[in-house]
C-alpha positions as semicolon CSV with decimal commas, in nm:
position;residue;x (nm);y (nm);z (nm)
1;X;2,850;4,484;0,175
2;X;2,691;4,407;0,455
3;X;2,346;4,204;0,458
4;X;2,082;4,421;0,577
5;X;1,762;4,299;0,775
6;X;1,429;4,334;0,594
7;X;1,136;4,526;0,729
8;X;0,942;4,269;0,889
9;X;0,597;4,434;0,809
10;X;0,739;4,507;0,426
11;X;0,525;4,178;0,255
12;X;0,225;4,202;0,480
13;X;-0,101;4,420;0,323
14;X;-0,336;4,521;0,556
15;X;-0,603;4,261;0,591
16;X;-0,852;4,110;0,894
17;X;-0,741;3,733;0,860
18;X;-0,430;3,581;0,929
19;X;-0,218;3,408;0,723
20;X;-0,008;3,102;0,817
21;X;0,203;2,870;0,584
22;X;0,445;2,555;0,646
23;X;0,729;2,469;0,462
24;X;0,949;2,134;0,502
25;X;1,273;2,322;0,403
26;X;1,497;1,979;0,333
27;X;1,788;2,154;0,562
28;X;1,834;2,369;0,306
29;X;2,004;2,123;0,051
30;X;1,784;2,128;-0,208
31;X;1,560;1,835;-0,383
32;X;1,656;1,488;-0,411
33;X;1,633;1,129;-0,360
34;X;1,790;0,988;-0,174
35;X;1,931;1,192;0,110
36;X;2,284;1,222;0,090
37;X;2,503;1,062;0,317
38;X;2,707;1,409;0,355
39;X;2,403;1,616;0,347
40;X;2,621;1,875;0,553
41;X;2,811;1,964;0,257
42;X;2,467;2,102;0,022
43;X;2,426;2,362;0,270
44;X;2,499;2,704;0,138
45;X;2,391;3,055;0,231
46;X;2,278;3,125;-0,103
47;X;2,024;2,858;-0,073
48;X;1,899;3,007;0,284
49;X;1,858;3,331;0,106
50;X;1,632;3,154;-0,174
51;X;1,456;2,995;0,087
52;X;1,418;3,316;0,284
53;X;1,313;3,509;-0,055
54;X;1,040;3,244;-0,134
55;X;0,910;3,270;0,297
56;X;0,903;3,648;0,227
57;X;0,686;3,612;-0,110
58;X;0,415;3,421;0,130
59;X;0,318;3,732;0,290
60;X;0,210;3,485;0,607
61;X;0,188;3,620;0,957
62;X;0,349;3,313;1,070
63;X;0,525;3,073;0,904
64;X;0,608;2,691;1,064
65;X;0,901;2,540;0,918
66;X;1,007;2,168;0,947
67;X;1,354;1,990;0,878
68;X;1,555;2,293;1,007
69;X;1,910;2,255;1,122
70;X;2,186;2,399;1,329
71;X;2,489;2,256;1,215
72;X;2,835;2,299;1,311
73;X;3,118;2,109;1,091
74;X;3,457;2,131;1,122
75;X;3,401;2,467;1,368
76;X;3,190;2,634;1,118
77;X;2,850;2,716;1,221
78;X;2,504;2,723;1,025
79;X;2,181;2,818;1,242
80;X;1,928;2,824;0,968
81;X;1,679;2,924;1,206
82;X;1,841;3,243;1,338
83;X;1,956;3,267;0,949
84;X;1,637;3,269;0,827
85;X;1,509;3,507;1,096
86;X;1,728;3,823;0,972
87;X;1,683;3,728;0,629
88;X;1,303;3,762;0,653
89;X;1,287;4,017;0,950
90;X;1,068;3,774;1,192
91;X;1,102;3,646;1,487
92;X;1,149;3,300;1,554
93;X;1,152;2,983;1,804
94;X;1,322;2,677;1,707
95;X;1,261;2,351;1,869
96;X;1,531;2,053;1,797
97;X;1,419;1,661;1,797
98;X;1,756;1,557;1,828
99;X;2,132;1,588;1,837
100;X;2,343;1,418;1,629
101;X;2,702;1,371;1,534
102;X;2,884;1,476;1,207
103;X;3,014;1,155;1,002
104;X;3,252;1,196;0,767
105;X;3,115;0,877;0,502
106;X;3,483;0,831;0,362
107;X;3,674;0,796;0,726
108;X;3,430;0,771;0,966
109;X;3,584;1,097;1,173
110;X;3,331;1,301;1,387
111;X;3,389;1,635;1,231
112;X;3,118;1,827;1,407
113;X;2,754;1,813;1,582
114;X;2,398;1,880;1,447
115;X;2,070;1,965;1,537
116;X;1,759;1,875;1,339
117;X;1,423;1,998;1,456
118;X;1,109;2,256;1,365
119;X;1,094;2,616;1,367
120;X;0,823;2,900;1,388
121;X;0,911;3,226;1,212
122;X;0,634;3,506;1,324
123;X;0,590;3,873;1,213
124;X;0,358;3,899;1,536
125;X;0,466;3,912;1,851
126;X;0,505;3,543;2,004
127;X;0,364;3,521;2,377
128;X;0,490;3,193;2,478
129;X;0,630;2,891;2,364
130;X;0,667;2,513;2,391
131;X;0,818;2,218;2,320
132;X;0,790;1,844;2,367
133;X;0,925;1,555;2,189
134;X;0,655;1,303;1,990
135;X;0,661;0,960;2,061
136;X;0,846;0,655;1,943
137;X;0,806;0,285;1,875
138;X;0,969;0,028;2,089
139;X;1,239;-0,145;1,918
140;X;1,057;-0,505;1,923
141;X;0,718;-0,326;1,730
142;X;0,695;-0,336;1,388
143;X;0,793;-0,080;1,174
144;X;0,451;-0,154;0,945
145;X;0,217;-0,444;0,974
146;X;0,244;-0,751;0,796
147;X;0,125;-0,742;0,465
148;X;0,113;-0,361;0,438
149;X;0,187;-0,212;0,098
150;X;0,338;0,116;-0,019
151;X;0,054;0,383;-0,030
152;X;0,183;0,534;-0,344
153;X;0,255;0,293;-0,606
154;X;0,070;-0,029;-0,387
155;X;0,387;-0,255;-0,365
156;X;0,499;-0,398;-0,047
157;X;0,672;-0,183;0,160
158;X;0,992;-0,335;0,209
159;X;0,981;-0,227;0,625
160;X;0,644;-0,457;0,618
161;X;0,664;-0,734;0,917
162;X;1,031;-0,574;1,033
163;X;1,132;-0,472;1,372
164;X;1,201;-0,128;1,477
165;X;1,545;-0,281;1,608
166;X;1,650;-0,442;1,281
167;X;1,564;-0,145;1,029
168;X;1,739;0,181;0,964
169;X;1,832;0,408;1,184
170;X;1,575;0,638;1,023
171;X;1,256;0,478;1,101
172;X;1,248;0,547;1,464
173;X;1,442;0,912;1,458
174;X;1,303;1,165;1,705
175;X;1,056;1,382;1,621
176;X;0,928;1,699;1,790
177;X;0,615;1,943;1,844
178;X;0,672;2,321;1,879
179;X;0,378;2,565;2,006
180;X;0,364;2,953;1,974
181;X;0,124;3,139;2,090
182;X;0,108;3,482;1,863
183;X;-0,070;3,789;1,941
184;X;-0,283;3,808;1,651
185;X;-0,540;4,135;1,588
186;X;-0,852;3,967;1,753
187;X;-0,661;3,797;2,005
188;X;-0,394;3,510;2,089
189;X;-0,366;3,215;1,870
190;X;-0,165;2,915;1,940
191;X;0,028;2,789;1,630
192;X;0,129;2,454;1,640
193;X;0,466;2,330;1,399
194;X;0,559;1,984;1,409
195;X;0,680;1,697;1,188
196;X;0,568;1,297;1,219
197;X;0,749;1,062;1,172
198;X;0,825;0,939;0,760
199;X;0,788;0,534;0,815
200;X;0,558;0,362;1,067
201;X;0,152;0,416;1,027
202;X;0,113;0,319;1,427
203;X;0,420;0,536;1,557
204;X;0,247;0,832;1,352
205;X;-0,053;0,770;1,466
206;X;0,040;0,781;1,832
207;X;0,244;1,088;1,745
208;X;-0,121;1,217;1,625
209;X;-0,297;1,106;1,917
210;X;-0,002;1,299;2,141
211;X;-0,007;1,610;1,985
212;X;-0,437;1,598;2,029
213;X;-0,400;1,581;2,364
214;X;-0,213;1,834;2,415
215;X;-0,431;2,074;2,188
216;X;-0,696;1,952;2,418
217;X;-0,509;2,180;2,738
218;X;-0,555;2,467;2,519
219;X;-0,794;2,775;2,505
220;X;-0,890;3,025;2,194
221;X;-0,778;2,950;1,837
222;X;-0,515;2,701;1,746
223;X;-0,347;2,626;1,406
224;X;-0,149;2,270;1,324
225;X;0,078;2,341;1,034
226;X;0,341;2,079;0,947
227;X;0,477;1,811;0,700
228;X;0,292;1,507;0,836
229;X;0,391;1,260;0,623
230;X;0,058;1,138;0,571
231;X;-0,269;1,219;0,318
232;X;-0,523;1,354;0,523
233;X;-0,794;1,118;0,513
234;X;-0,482;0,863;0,636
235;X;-0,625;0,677;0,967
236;X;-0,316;0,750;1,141
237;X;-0,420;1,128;1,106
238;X;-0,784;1,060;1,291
239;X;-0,691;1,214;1,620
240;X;-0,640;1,509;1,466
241;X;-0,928;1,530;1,223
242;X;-1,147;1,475;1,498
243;X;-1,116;1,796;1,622
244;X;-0,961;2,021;1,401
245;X;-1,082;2,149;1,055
246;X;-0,875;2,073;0,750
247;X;-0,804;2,397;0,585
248;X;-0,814;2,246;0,212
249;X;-1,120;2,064;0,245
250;X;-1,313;2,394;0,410
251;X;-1,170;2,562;0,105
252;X;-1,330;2,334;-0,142
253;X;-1,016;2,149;-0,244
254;X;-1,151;1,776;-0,183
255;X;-0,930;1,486;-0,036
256;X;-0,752;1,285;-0,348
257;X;-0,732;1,652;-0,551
258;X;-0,408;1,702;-0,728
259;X;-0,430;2,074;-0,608
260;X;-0,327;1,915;-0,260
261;X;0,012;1,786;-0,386
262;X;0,300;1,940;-0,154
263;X;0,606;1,717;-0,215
264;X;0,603;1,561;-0,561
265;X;0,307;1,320;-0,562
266;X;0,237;1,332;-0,231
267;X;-0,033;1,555;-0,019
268;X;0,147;1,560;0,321
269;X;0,156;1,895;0,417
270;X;-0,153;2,065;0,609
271;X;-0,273;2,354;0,760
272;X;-0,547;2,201;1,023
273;X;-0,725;2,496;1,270
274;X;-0,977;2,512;1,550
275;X;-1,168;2,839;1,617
276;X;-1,052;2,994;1,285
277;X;-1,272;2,947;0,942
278;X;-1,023;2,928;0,649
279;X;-1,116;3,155;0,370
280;X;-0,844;2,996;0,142
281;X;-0,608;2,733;0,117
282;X;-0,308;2,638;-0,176
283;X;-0,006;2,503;-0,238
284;X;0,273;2,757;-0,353
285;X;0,413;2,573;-0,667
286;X;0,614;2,954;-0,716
287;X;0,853;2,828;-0,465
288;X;1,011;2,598;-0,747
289;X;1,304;2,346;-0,629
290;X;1,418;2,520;-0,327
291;X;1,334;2,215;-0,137
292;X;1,162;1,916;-0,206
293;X;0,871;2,039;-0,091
294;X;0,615;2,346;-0,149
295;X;0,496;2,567;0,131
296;X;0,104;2,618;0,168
297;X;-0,050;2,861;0,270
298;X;-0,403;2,899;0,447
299;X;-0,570;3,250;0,509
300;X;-0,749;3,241;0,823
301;X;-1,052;3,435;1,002
């Protein structure tokens, strides 16, 4: 039978706030270390729908998703973000960091194209919206300092004293910033997806620093919701906590508490606002292993 879209006001209640949630959605492959080489292949509808069945059980106004793909291999074609759209009923924008070839790992054959970005899904209407991509590190900077250790488990990071130009391709990929404005109830609000960079305190910082300057250009109420790859009391995170309230601390969840845990150990995902006063703030552990991450999900007023 054919798929029917959902009613795109069917999970909202009435309420005055607005709710907004981000979810790093792994491309739809599922959890896992590490990435597989033919990630391509772990793509299935059924996991979309899961992922679009756990979006819908958010109830958010707007949700900002990162690690989103359009992927066409061997002629057959995979746009999670339009997928996800008629699966929840929103709208959506999609914003790619990059476009990359297909490579088969066994022959080295180009069997098809991808790209890899951050998307906005919205049951509001969206106004506007904008792109830009985040910047990157020269290839003769180092990828961390020398000396630095591994923030987790204190070790040294094995990328410590290397150049960008002599470590994986991954450490320097493109990154990107999308902004929406969406007509909420008591007026516009510009919601802000993006995703920083994985490896690299100083390239993450300066992607901080970017995306604060161009929140700065801005006027009325502005949510930043995105896997940032850092805790928020990181230093590389400072040009954003400068001027933007952290949704988890406002709610009374304090830096360093487990409650903040979005992707295994780790507290990288955040819901940071200006002109909005967050009346609550958690992680959605419901959402199980349909990525490696957890969506969270601020209500805002």
């Amino acid at each position: 039978m054919p798929r029917t879209r959902p009613d795109p006001h069917r999970a909202v209640t009435d309420r005055s706030g607005l709710v907004v949630a981000t979810y790093n959605i792994r491309a739809a492959i599922g959890p896992g270390e590490p990435f597989p080489p033919a990630w391509w292949r772990h793509v299935s509808l059924d996991r979309l729908e899961r992922l679009a069945s756990v979006i819908r059980s958010l109830g958010a106004d707007v949700v900002t998703l990162q690690e989103v793909t359009v992927v066409n291999v061997d002629g057959n074609l995979v746009d999670q973000p339009g997928e996800l759209a008629r699966l929840t009923g929103m709208d959506v924008r999609y914003a790619a960091a990059g476009h990359f070839p297909i490579v088969e790992p066994e022959t080295g054959r180009i069997s098809g194209t991808s790209l890899w970005g951050n998307a906005v899904l919205s049951r509001l209407p969206i106004e506007a919206s904008w792109a830009a991509g985040l910047p990157r590190a020269a290839q003769d900077d180092l990828v961390e300092p020398v000396g630095e250790c591994d923030p987790l488990d204190g070790a040294p990071h094995p990328l410590a004293g290397v150049r960008y130009a002599d470590a994986p391709t991954g450490a320097s990929e493109p990154r990107v910033v999308l902004r929406c404005t969406v007509s909420a109830p008591r007026g516009p609000v510009h919601v802000v997806a993006t995703h920083f960079t994985h490896v690299g305190v100083e390239q993450r910082r300066a992607q901080a620093a970017f995306v604060a300057e161009a929140l700065a250009a801005l006027e009325g109420a502005v949510v930043v919701a995105g896997d940032l790859n850092a805790a928020i009391e990181s230093p590389a995170l400072e040009p954003l906590r400068s001027t933007l309230a952290d949704s988890f601390t406002v709610t009374d969840t304090p830096e360093g508490d487990p409650a903040r845990r979005s992707c295994g150990p780790w507290a990288i995902d955040h819901v940071l606002v200006h002109g909005l006063r967050p009346t609550s703030c958690r992680v959605h552990r419901e959402a199980g292993d349909a990525s490696d991450h957890w969506p969270v999900v601020a209500e805002l007023h």
